[in-house]
VOBA-1610 file (N, C-alpha, C; in pm, whole numbers, padded with zeros to 5 digits, always signed):
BEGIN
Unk+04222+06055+09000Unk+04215+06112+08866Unk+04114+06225+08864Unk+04151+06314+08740Unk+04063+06438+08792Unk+03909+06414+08703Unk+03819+06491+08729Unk+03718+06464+08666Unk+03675+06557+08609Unk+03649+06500+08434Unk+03668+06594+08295Unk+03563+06676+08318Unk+03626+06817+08251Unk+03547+06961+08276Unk+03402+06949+08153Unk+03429+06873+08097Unk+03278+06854+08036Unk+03314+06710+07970Unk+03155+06624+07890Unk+03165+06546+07847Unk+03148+06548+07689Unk+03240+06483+07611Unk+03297+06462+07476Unk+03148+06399+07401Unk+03103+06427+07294Unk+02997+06399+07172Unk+03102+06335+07048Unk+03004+06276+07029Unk+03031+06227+06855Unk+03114+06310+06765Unk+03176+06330+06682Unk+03215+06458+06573Unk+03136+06366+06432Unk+03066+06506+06396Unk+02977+06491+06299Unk+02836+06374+06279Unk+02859+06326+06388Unk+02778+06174+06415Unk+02839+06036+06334Unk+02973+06063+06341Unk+03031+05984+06225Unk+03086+05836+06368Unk+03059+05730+06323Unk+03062+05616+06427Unk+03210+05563+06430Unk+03325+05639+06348Unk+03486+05622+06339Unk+03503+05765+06416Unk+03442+05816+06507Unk+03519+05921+06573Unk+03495+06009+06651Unk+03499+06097+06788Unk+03505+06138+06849Unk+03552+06292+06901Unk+03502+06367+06983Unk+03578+06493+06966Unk+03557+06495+07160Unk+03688+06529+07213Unk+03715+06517+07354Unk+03676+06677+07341Unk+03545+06755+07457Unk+03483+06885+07421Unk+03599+06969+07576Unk+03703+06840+07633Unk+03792+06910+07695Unk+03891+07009+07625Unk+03960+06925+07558Unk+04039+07006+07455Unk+04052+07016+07317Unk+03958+06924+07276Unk+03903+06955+07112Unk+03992+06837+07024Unk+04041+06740+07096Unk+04108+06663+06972Unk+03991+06549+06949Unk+04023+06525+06810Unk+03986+06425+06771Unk+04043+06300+06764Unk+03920+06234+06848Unk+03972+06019+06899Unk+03881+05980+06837Unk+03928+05810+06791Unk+03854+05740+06735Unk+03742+05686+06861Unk+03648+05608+06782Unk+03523+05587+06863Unk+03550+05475+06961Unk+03663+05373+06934Unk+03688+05297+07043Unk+03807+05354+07201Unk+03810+05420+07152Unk+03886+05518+07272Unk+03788+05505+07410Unk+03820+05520+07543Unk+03776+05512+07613Unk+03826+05658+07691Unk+03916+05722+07663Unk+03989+05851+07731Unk+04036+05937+07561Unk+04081+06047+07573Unk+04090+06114+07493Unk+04265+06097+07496Unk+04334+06072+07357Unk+04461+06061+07354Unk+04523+06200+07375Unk+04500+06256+07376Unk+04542+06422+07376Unk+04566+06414+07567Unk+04450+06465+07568Unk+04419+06496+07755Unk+04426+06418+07839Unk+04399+06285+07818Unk+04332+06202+07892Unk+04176+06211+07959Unk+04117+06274+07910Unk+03968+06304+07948Unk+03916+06190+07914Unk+03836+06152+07984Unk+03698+06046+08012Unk+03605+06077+07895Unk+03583+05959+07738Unk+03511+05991+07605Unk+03356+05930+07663Unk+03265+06047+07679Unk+03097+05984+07731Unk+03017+06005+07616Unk+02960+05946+07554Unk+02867+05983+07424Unk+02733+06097+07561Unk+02694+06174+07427Unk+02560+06291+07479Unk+02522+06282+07363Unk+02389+06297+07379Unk+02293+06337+07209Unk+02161+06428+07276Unk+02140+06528+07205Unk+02072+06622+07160Unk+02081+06744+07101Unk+02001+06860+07098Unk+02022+06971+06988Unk+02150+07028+07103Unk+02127+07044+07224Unk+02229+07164+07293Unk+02363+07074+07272Unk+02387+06979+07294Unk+02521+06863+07260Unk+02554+06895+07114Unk+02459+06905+07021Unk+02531+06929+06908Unk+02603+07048+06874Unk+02493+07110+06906Unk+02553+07282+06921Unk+02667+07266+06957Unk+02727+07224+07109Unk+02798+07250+07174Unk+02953+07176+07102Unk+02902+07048+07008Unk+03004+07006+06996Unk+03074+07071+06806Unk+02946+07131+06744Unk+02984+07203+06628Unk+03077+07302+06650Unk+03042+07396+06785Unk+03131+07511+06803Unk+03275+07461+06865Unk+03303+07338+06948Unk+03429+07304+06944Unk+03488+07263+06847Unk+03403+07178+06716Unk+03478+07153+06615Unk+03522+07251+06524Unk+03477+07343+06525Unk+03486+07490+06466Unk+03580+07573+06495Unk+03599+07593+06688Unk+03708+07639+06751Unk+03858+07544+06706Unk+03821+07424+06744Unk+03954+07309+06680Unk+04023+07381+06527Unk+03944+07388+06451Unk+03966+07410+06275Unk+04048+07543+06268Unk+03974+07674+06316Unk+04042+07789+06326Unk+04157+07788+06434Unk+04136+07751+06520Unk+04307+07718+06602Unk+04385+07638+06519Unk+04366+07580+06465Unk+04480+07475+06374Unk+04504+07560+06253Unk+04445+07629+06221Unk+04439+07779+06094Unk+04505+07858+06126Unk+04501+07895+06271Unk+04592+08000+06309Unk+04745+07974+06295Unk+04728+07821+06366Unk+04906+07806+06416Unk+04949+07781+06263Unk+04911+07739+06151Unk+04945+07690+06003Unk+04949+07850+05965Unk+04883+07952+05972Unk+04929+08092+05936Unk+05039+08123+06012Unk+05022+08134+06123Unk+05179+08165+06143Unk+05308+08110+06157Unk+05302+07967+06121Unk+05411+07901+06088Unk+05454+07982+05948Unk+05369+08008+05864Unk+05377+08033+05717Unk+05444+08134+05728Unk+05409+08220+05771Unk+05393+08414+05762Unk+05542+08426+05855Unk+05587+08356+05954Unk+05733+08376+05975Unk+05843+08294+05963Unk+05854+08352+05820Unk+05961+08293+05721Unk+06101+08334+05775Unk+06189+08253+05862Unk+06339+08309+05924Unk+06384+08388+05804Unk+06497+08469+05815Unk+06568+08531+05732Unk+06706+08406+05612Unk+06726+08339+05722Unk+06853+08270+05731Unk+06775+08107+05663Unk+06646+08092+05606Unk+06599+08035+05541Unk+06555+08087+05410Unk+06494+08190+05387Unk+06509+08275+05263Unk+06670+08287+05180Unk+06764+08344+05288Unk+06882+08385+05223Unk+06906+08199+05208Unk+06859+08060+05235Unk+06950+07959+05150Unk+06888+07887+05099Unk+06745+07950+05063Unk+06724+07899+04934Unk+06704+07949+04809Unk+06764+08109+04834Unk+06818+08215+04754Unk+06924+08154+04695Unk+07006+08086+04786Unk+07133+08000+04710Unk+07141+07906+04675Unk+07052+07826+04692Unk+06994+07706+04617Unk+06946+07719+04497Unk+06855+07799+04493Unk+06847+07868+04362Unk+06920+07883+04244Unk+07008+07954+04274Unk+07098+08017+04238Unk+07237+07942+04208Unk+07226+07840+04299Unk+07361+07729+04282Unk+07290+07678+04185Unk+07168+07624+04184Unk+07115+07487+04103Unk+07141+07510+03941Unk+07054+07678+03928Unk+07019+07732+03801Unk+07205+07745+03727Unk+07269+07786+03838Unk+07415+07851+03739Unk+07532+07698+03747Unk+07517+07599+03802Unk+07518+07423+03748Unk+07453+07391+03654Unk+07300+07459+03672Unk+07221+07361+03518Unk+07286+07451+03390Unk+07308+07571+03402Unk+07368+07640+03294Unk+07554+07593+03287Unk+07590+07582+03334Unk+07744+07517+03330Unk+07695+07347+03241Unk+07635+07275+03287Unk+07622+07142+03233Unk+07559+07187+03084Unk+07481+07266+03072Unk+07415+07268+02953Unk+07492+07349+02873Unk+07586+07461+02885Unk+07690+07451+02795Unk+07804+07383+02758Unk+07834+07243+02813Unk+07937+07144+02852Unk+07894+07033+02773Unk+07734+07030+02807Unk+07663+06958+02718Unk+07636+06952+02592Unk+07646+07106+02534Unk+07598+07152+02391Unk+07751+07141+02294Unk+07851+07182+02379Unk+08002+07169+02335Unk+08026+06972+02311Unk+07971+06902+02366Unk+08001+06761+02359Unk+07898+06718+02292Unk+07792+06739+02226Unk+07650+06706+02190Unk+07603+06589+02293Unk+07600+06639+02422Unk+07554+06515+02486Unk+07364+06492+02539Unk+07309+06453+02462Unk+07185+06481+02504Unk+07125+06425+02649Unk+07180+06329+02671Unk+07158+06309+02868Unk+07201+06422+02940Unk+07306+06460+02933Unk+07332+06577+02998Unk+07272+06677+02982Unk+07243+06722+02840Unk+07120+06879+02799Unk+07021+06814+02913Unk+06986+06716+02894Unk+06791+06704+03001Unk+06875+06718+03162Unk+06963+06663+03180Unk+06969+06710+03333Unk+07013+06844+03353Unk+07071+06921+03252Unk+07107+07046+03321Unk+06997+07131+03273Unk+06853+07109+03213Unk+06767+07179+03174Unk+06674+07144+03324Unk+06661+07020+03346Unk+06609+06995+03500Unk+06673+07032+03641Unk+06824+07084+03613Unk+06904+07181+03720Unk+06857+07295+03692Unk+06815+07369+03556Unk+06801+07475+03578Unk+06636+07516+03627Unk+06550+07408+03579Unk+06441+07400+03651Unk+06376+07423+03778Unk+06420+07310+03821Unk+06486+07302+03956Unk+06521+07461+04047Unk+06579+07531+03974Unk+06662+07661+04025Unk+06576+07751+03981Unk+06474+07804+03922Unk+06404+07913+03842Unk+06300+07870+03948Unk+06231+07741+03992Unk+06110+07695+04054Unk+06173+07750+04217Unk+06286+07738+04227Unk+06316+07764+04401Unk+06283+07905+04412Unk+06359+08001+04313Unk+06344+08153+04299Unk+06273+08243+04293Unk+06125+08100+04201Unk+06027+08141+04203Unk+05917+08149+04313Unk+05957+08058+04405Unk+05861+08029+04500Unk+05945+08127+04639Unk+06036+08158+04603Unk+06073+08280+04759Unk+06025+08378+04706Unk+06067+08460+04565Unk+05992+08557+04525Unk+05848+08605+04503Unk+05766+08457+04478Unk+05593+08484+04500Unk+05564+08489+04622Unk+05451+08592+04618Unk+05389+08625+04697Unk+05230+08596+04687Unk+05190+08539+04849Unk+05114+08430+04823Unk+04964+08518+04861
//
């Protein structure tokens, strides 16, 4: 087995948890190897250990920031265009039921096709905002 490129500290000094300073995941404190890597979990304590283990927890946070931005920021095309039609199906159903509804005085039906059209204004609204 290979032998870990550095040894893993506490995260935050919290006694439920661990930070492997191989590749930055966080294990609970009864771990004996890091579930991620398999790295060897050695407790260290002092100021340079802390240091050392603030700036991996820091590096961890903004790498996990990054990949959550760009999951976000590339929105397929072919996911926009269907929930453009979702939209758009939902809102022009909730308007079909709610004039179907108003012609029959049916008031169960007015609340669901006011919650279809809901439903459809909230989808339209959320491809069209910009975040």
């Amino acid at each position: 087995m290979d032998k870990p490129k550095k040894e893993p500290t506490t995260l935050n000094h919290s006694e439920d948890s661990k930070l492997c300073l191989n590749c930055g995941f966080p294990n609970r404190n009864t771990d004996a190897q890091c579930m991620y890597c398999r790295t060897s979990l050695v407790e260290d304590n002092g100021l340079f250990n802390w240091i050392r283990q603030t700036y991996y927890v820091l590096r961890w946070r903004w790498q996990l920031k990054q990949k959550r931005d760009n999951l976000e920021s590339k929105t397929p095309v072919y996911r926009s265009f269907g929930f453009f039609v979702l939209g758009v199906v939902l809102s022009g159903v909730g308007i079909f039921v709610f004039t179907s509804a108003m012609s029959q005085n049916s008031f169960s039906s007015g609340l669901i096709a006011l919650l279809l059209i809901g439903y459809g204004a909230v989808t339209l609204k959320t491809l069209f905002s910009s975040k």
